[in-house]
ZATORDO-231210 format. One record per residue (C-alpha): residue number from 1; residue in one letter; x, y, z. Coordinates in pm, 1 decimal. Layout:
BEGIN
node seq=NUM	type=A	px=X	py=Y	pz=Z
...
// end
This chain:
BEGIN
node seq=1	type=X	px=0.0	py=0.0	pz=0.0
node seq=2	type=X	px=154.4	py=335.7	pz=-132.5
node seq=3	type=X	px=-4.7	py=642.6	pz=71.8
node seq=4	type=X	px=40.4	py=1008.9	pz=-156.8
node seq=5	type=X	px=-137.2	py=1321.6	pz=-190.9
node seq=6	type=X	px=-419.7	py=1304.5	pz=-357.2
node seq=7	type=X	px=-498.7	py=1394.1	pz=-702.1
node seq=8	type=X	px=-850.3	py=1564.0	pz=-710.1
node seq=9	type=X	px=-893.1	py=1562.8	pz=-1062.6
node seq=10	type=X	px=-819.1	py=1203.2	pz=-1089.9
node seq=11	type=X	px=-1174.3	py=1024.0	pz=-1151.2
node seq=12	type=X	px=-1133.3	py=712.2	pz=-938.6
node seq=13	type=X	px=-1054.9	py=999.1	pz=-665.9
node seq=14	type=X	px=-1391.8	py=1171.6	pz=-735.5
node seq=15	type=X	px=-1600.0	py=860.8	pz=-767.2
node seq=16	type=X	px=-1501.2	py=719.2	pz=-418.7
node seq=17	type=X	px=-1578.6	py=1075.8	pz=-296.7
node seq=18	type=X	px=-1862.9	py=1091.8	pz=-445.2
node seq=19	type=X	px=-1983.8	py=760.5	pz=-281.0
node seq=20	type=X	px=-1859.1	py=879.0	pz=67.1
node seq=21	type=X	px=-2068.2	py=1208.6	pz=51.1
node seq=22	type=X	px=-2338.9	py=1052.3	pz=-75.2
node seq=23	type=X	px=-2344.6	py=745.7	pz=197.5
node seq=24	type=X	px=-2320.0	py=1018.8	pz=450.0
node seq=25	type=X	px=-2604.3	py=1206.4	pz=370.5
node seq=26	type=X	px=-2789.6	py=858.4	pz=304.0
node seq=27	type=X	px=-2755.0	py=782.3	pz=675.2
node seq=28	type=X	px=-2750.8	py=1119.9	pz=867.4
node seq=29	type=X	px=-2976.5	py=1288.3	pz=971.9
node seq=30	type=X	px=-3045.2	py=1643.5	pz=773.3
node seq=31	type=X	px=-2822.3	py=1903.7	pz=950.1
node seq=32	type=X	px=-2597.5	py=1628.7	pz=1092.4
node seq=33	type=X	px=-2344.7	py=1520.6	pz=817.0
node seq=34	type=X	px=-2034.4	py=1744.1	pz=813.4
node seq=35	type=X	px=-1874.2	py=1561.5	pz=507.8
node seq=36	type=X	px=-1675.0	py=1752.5	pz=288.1
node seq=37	type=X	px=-1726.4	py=1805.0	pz=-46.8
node seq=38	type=X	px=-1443.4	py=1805.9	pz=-287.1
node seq=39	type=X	px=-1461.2	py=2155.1	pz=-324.1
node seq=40	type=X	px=-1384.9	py=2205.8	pz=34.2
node seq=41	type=X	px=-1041.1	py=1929.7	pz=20.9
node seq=42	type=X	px=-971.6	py=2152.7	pz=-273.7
node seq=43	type=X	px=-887.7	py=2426.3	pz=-49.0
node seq=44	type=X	px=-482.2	py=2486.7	pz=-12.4
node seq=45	type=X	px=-519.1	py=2453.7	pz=316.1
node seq=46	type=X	px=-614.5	py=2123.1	pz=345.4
node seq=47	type=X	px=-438.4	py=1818.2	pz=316.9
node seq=48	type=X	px=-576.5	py=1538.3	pz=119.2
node seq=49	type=X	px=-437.0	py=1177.0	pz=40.8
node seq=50	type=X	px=-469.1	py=911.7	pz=-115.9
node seq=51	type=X	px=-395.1	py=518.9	pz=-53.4
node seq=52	type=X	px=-327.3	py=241.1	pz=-365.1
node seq=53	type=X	px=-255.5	py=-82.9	pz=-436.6
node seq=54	type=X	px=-70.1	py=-22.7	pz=-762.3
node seq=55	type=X	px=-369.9	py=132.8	pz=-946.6
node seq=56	type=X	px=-637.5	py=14.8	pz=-711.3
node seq=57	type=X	px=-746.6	py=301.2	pz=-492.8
node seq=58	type=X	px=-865.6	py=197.4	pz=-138.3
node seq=59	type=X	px=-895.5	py=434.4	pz=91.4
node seq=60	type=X	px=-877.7	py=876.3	pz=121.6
node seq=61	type=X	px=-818.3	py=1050.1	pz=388.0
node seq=62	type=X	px=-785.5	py=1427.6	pz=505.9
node seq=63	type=X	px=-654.8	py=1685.2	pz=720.6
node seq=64	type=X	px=-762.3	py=2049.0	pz=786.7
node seq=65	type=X	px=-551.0	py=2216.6	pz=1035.9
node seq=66	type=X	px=-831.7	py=2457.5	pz=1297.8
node seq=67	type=X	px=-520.6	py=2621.3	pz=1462.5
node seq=68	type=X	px=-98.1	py=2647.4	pz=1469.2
node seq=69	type=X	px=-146.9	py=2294.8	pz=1709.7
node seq=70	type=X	px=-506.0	py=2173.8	pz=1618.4
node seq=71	type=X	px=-607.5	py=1961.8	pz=1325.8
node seq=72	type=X	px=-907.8	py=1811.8	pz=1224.7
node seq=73	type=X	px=-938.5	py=1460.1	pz=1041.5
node seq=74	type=X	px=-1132.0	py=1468.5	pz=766.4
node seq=75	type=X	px=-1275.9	py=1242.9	pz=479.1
node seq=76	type=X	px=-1165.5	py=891.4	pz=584.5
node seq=77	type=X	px=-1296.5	py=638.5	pz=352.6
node seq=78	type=X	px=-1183.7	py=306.2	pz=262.7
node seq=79	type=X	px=-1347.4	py=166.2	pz=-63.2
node seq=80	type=X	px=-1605.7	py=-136.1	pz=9.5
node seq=81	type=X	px=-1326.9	py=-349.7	pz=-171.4
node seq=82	type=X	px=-1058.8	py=-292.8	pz=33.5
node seq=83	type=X	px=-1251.1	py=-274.9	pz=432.3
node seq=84	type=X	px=-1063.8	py=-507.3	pz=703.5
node seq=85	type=X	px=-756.4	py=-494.0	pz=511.0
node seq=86	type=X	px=-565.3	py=-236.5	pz=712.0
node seq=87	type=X	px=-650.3	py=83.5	pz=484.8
node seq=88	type=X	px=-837.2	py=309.8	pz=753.0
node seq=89	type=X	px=-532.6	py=236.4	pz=991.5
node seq=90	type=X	px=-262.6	py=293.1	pz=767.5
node seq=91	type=X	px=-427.3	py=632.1	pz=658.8
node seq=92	type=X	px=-521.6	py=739.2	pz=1029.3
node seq=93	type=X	px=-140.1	py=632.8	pz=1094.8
node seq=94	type=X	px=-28.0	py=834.2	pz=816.1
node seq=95	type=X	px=-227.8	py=1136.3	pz=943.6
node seq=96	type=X	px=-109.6	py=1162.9	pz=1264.6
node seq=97	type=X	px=237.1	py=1127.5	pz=1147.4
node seq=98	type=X	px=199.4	py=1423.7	pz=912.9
node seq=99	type=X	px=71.1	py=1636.7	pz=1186.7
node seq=100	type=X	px=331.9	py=1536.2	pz=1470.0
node seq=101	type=X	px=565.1	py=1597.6	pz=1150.3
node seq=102	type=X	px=354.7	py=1985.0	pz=1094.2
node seq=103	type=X	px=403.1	py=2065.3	pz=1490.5
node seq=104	type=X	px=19.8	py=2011.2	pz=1570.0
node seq=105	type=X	px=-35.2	py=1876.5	pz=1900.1
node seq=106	type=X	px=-368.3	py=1740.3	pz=1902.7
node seq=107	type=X	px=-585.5	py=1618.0	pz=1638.2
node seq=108	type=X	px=-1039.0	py=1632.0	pz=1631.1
node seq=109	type=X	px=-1289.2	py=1463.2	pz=1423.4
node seq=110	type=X	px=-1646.2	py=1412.6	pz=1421.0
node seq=111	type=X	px=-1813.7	py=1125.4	pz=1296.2
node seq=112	type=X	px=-2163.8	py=984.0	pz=1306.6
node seq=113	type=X	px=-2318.5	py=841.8	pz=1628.1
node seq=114	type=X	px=-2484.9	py=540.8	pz=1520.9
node seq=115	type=X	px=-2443.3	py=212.5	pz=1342.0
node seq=116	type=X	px=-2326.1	py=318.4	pz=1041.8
node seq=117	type=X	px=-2017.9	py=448.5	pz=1157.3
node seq=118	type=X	px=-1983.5	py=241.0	pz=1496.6
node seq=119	type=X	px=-1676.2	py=54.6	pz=1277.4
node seq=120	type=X	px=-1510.0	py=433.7	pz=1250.4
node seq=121	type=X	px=-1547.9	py=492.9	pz=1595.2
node seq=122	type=X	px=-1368.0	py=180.1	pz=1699.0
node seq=123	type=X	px=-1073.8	py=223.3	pz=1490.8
node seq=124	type=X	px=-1026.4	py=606.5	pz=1590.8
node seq=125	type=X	px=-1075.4	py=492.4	pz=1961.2
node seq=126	type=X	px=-810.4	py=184.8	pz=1844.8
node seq=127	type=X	px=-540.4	py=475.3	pz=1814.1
node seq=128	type=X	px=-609.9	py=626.7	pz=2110.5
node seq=129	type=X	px=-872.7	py=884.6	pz=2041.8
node seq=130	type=X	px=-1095.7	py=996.2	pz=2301.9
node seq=131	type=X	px=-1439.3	py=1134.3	pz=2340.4
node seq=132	type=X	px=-1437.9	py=1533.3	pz=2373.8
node seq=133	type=X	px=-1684.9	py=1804.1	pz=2356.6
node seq=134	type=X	px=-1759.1	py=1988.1	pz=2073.7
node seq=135	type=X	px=-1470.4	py=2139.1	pz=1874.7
node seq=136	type=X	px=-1392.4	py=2428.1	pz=1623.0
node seq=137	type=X	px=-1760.4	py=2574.7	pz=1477.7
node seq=138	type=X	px=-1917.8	py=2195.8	pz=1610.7
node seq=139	type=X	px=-2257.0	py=2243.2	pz=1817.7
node seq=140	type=X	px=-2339.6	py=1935.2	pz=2061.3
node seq=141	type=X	px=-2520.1	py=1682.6	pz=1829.5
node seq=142	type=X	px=-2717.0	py=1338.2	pz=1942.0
node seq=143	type=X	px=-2622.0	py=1240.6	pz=1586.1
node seq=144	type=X	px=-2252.4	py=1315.5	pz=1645.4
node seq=145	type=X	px=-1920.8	py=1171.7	pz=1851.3
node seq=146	type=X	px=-1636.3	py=1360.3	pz=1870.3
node seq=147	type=X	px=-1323.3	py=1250.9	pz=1961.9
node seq=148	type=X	px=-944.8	py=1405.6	pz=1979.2
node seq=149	type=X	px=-599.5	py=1264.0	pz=2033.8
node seq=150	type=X	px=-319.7	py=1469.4	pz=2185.9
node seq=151	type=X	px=-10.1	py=1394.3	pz=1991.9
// end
């Protein structure tokens, strides 16, 4: 598995982000899914990767930085394909590097509080995330965990 920066023009990209916004309005609650579109990774502040086997993509991944020592992770996503194979750790692994590596000293994220993304949860908790309140513009939400790691 090869982790690099993401291409956001490249269609295999756009079609597995496509899926992942899509899913997460699917299953949320209106008001309650804080996916990003690709618009938003677009943004040079954000950093946005990709994972492959050879040409195979299997999994995306994202960080926005809220401060000079906060980030926040953003669109994880492993393709169907590829799930129980490693991908979501390797990328989370690959994100916190990245921000030890940028001088952050904590990292957010809020996912979904339900079944959906119960398997998120666990692998975020699995690398020693915690539950937190709110972060950044984030409102307490019954649809919503959020969790934090200091690094």
């Amino acid at each position: 598995m090869k982790i690099s920066r993401g291409d956001l023009s490249d269609d295999r990209i756009l079609r597995l982000l496509r899926y992942h916004f899509d899913m997460c309005h699917a299953v949320t609650p209106p008001g309650s899914a804080h996916v990003f579109d690709v618009s938003r990774l677009a943004a040079p502040e954000i950093d946005f990767w990709a994972a492959w086997d050879g040409e195979t993509l299997l999994g995306t991944g994202a960080m926005k930085p809220l401060d000079a020592t906060h980030g926040e992770v953003k669109s994880m996503h492993t393709a169907e394909a590829a799930r129980r194979r490693g991908v979501g750790s390797a990328m989370l692994c690959h994100i916190i590097t990245t921000s030890r590596e940028r001088g952050l000293q904590r990292l957010s994220l809020e996912t979904g509080s339900f079944g959906y993304f119960q398997p998120a949860v666990a692998l975020y908790k699995s690398h020693g995330f915690e539950e937190c309140p709110p972060f950044g513009d984030y409102r307490t939400d019954p649809n919503s965990v959020f969790l934090t790691l200091k690094l």
